[in-house]
C-alpha positions as CSV (number, residue, x, y, z in Angstrom):
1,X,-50.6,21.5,11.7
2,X,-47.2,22.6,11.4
3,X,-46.3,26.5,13.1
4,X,-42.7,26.3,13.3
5,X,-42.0,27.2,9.3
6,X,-40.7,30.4,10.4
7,X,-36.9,29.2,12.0
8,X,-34.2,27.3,10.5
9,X,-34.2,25.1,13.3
10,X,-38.1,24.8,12.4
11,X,-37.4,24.1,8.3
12,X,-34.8,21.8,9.1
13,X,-36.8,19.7,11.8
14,X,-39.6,19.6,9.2
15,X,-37.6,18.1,6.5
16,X,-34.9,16.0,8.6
17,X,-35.2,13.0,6.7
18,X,-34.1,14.7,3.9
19,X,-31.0,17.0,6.1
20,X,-29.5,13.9,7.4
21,X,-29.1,12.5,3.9
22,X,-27.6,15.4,2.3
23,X,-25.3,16.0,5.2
24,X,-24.2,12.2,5.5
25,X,-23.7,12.2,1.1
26,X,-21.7,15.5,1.6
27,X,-19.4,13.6,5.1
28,X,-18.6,10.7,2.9
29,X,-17.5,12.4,-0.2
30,X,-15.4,15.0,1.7
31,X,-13.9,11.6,4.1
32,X,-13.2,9.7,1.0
33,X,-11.5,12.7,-0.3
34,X,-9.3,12.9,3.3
35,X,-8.7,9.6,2.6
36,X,-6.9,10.2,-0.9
37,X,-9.9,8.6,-2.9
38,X,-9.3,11.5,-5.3
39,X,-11.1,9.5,-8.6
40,X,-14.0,9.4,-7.1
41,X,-14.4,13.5,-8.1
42,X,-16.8,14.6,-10.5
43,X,-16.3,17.3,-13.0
44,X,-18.6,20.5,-12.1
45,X,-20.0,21.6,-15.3
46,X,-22.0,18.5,-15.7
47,X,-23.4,19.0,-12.1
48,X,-24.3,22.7,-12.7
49,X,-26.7,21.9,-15.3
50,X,-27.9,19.3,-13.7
51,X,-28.8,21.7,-11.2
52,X,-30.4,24.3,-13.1
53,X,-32.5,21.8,-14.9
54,X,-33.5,20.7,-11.3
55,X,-34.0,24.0,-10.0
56,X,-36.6,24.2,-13.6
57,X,-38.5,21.6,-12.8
58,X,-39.3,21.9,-8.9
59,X,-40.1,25.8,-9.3
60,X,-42.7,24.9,-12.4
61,X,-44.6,22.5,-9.8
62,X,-44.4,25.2,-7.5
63,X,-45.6,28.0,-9.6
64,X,-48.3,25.9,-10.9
65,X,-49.3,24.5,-7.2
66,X,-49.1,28.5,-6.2
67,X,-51.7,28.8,-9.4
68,X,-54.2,26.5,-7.7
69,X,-53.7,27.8,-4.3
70,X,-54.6,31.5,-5.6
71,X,-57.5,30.8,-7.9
72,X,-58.7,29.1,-4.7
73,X,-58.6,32.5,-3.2
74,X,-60.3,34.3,-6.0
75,X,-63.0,31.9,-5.6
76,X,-63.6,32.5,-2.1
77,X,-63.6,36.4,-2.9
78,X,-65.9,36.2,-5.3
79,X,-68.3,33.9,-2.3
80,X,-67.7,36.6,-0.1
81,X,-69.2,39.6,-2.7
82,X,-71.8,37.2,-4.4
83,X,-72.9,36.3,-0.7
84,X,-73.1,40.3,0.0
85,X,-74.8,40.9,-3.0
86,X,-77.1,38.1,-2.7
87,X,-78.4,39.1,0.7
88,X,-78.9,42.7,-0.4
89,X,-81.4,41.6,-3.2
90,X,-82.7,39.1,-0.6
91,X,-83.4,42.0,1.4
92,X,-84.5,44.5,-1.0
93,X,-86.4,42.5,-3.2
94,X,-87.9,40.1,-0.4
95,X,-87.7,41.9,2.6
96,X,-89.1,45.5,1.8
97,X,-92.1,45.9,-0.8
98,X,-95.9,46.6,-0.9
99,X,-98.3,44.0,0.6
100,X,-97.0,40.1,2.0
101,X,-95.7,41.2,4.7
102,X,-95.3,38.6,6.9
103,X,-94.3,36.2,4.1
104,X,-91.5,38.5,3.4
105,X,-90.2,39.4,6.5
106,X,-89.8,35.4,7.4
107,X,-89.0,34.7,4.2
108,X,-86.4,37.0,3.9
109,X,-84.8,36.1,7.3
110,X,-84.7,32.6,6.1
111,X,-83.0,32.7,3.3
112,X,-80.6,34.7,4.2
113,X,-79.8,32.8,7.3
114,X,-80.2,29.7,5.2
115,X,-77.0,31.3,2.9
116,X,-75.3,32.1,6.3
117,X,-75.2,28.3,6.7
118,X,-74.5,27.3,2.7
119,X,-71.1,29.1,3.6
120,X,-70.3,27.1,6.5
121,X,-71.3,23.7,5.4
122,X,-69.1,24.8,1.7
123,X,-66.4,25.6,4.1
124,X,-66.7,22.1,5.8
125,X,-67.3,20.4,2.9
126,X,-63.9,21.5,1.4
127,X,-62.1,20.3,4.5
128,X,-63.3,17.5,4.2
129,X,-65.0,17.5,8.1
130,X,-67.6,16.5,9.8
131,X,-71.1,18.2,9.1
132,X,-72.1,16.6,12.6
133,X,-69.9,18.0,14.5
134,X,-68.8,21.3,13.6
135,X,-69.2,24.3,16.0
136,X,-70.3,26.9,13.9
137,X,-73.1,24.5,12.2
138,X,-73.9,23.6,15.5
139,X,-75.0,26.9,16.6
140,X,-77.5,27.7,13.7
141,X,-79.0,24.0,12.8
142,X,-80.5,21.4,14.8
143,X,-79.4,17.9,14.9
144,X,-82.3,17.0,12.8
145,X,-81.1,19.3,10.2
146,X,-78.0,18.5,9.9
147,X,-78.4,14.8,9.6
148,X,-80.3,15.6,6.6
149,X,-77.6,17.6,5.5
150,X,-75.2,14.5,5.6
151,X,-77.8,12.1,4.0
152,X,-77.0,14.1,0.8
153,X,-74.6,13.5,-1.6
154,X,-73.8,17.2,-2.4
155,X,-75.0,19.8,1.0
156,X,-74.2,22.4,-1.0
157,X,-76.2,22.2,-3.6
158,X,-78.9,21.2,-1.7
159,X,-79.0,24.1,0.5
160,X,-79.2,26.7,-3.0
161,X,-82.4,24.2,-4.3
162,X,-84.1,25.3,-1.2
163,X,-83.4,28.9,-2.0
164,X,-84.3,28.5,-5.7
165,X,-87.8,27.0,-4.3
166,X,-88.3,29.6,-1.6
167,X,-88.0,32.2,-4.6
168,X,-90.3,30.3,-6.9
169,X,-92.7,29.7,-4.2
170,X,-92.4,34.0,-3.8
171,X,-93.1,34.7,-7.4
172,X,-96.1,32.4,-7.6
173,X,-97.2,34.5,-4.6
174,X,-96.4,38.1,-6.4
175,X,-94.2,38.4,-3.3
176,X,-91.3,39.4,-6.2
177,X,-91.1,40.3,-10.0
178,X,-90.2,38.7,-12.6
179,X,-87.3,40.7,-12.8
180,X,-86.4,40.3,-9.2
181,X,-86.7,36.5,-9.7
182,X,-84.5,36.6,-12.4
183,X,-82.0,38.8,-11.2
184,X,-81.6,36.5,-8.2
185,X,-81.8,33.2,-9.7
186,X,-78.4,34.7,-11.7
187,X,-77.0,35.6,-8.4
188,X,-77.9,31.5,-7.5
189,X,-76.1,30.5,-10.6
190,X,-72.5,32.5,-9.5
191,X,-73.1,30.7,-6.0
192,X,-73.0,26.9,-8.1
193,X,-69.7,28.4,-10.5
194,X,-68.1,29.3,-7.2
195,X,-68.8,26.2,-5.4
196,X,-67.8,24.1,-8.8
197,X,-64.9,25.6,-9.2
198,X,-63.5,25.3,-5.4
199,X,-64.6,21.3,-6.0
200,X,-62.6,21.2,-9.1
201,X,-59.7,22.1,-7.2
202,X,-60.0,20.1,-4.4
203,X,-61.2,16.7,-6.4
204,X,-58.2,17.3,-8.9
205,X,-54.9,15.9,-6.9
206,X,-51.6,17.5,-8.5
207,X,-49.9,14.5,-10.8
208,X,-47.9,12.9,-8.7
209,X,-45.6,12.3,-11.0
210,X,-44.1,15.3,-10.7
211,X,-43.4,15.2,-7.0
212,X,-41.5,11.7,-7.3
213,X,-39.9,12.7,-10.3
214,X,-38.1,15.9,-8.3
215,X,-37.8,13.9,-5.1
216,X,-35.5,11.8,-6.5
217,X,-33.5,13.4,-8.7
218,X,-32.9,16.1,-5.8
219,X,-31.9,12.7,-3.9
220,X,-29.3,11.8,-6.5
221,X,-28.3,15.0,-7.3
222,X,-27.5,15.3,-3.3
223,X,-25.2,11.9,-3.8
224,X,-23.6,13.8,-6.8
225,X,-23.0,17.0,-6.2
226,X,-20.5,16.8,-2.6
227,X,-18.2,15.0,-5.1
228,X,-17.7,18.0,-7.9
229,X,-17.0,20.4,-5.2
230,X,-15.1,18.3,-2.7
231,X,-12.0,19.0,-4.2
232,X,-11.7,22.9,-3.6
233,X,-14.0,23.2,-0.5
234,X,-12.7,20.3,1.4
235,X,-15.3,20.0,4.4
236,X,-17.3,22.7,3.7
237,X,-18.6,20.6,1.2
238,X,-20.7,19.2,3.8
239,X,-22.7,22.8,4.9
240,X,-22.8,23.4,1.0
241,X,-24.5,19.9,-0.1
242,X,-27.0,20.8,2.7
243,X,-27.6,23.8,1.8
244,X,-27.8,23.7,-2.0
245,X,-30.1,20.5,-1.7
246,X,-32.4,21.8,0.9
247,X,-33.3,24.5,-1.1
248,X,-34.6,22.3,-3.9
249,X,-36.5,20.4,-1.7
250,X,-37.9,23.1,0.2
251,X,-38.8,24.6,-3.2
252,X,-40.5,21.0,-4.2
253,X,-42.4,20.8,-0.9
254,X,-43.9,24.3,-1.2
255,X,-45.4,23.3,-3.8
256,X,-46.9,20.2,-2.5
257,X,-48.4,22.1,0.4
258,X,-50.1,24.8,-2.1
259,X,-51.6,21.8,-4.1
260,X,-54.8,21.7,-1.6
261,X,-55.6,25.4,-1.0
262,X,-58.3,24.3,1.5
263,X,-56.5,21.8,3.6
264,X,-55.9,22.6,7.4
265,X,-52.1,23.0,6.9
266,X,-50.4,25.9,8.0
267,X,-50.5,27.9,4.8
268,X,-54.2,26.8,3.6
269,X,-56.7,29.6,2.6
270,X,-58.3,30.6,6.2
271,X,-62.0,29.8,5.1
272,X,-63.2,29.8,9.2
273,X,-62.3,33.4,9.0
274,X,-63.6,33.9,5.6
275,X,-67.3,31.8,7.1
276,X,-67.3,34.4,10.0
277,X,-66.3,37.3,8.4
278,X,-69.7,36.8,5.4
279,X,-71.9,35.4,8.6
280,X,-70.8,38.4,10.2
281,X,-72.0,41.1,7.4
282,X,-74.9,39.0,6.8
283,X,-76.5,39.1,9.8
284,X,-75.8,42.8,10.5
285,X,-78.3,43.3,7.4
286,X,-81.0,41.4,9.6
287,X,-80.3,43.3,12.5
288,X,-78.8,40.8,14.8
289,X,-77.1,42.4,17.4
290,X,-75.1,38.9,19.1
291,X,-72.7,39.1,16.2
292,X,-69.7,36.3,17.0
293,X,-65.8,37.7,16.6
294,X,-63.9,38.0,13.8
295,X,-61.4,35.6,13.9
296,X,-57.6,37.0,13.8
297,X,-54.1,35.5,13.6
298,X,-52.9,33.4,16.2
299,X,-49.5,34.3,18.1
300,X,-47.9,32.5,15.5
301,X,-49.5,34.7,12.3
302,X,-51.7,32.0,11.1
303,X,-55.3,32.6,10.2
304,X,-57.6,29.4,10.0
């Protein structure tokens, strides 16, 4: 994971391949100008639109990669209020109520709990890690669970079928309405958009067409450019290349890093702090008293 985004030193370590060939194209062009080469200098209007049309095209993929990375956000806020919402009703209309006790009260707990885990294993899921071995799954589900977890092809959805039989199994008992069953088998149906729509994201790569396509012409452009400007900026054409060019490639490769909102890059959504913070407010509306942490920035600023 890279941390070091925040210095210069830091951006150009991060994209040195690219920094030594803009600053060698701009040392040849202004040594071959030293050395009285002077037809090899291009005219600048031709360059300048280049340029904008470069500059264009890399900030589109970014804007549109930024698109993905925030509707990958919304999703996750709407988790975090469906998963609220959901365990009040699981609460209210499970929990409390007028004979069944004991059914509700486990039931209740269960499900809830059960949702605490959905969250996780969504969370893992996405990041494409190990159900096996995570921490947090560790600590509410035996190994026996999770291996059956892992034997199916979609976790997710298997964990919300349990909770869609759990609340059959209650209405055939007159534990809930009919109302209540319907009210949360909608809140079920949010919990499968949510989850569909964070898979969509994550199981649709960005064209990569448009990433080769602006990594090399930001290459040539870098070949071209020293050579319209050599002529009245001498060496600085060297500092200048670098600097105009890194800029478009910088602008390139934030938008491949926004492409995967739920990767464990430095700027990816920070769904372990998202898990805790539902597990957290979940549990508090069981009672549990052994709540974990919230999790909180680390001394660089980033939130996983």
């Amino acid at each position: 994971m890279v941390s070091n985004q925040g210095s210069i030193w830091g951006l150009l370590h991060w994209q040195s391949r690219f920094a030594g060939i803009f600053t060698g194209a701009g040392a040849a062009a202004a040594l071959l100008h030293t050395l009285g080469l002077t037809w090899l200098e291009l005219p600048t209007v031709p360059l300048a639109v280049v340029g904008g049309a470069i500059g264009i095209f890399v900030s589109f993929r970014t804007n549109s990669a930024y698109d993905r990375w925030w509707e990958g956000r919304k999703l996750w806020g709407r988790l975090i209020n469906t998963s609220r919402h959901w365990c009040t009703q699981v609460v209210g209309y499970v929990g409390e109520g007028d004979g069944h006790d004991d059914l509700r009260k486990e039931a209740a707990e269960r499900m809830v709990r059960r949702h605490v885990h959905y969250v996780h294993v969504l969370r893992i899921l996405l990041r494409k890690q190990s159900l096996k071995h995570d921490e947090e799954l560790r600590l509410h589900l035996s190994a026996e669970e999770r291996e059956r977890l892992v034997d199916e092809s979609n976790a997710t959805h298997a964990l919300l079928h349990d909770q869609m039989m759990d609340l059959r199994a209650l209405h055939r008992a007159g534990a809930i309405t009919d109302f209540q069953q319907s009210d949360m088998d909608e809140s079920l149906r949010h919990l499968l958009d949510i989850q569909g729509g964070c898979e969509r994201i994550k199981g649709t790569p960005f064209p990569r067409g448009y990433g080769f396509i602006a990594e090399r012409l930001i290459l040539a452009y870098s070949i071209l450019f020293p050579f319209a400007i050599v002529a009245d900026t001498g060496w600085l054409c060297v500092p200048l290349n670098l600097l105009v060019c890194l800029a478009f490639i910088l602008i390139s490769e934030a938008g491949r890093v926004l492409e995967d909102p739920f990767s464990m890059f430095w700027n990816g959504l920070p769904l372990s702090a998202l898990s805790r913070k539902i597990e957290v407010n979940l549990r508090q509306r069981l009672g549990d008293d052994d709540l974990p942490p919230m999790l909180v920035p680390d001394r660089n600023g980033i939130l996983m």
